[in-house]
N, C-alpha and C positions, 0 to 999 in steps of 0.2 A: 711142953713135952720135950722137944728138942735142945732147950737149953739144960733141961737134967740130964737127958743121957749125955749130952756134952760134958758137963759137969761129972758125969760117974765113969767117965771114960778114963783110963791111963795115959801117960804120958804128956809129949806136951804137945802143941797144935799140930806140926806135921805127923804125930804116932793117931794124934784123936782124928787127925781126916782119913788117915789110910783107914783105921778099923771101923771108921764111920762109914766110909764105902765097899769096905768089907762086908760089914750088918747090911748092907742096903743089897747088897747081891746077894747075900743069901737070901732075904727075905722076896727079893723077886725069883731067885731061883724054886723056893718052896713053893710060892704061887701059879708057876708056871709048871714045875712037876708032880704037885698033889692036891692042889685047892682048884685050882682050873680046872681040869679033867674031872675030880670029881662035881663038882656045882655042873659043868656041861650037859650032861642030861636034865637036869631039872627047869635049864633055861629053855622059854620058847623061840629060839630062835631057828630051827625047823620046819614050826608051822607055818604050814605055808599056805594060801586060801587062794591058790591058782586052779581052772577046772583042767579035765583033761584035753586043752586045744582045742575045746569048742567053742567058740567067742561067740559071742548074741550078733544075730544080723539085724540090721536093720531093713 
């Protein structure tokens, strides 16, 4: 996969790294501003199976 988009990239090594770490920020930026927050509610990481501060005596 990585050697095609290298391959279908412009220019020559140093233009293919810059917009190849260009593509990689945007695609973390998308993740972190629309894919994250949305999936966030769906994940369990909330529940939480702690009681209200009553701990069993022995």
């Amino acid at each position: 996969m990585y050697g095609w988009i290298w391959r279908h990239l412009p220019g020559n090594a140093w233009v293919r790294a810059l917009v190849s770490l260009m593509l990689a920020l945007i695609v973390v930026y998308v993740l972190f501003q629309y894919v994250f927050p949305w999936a966030e509610p769906l994940l369990p990481f909330n529940d939480v199976t702690v009681d209200n501060g009553m701990a069993a005596v022995r």
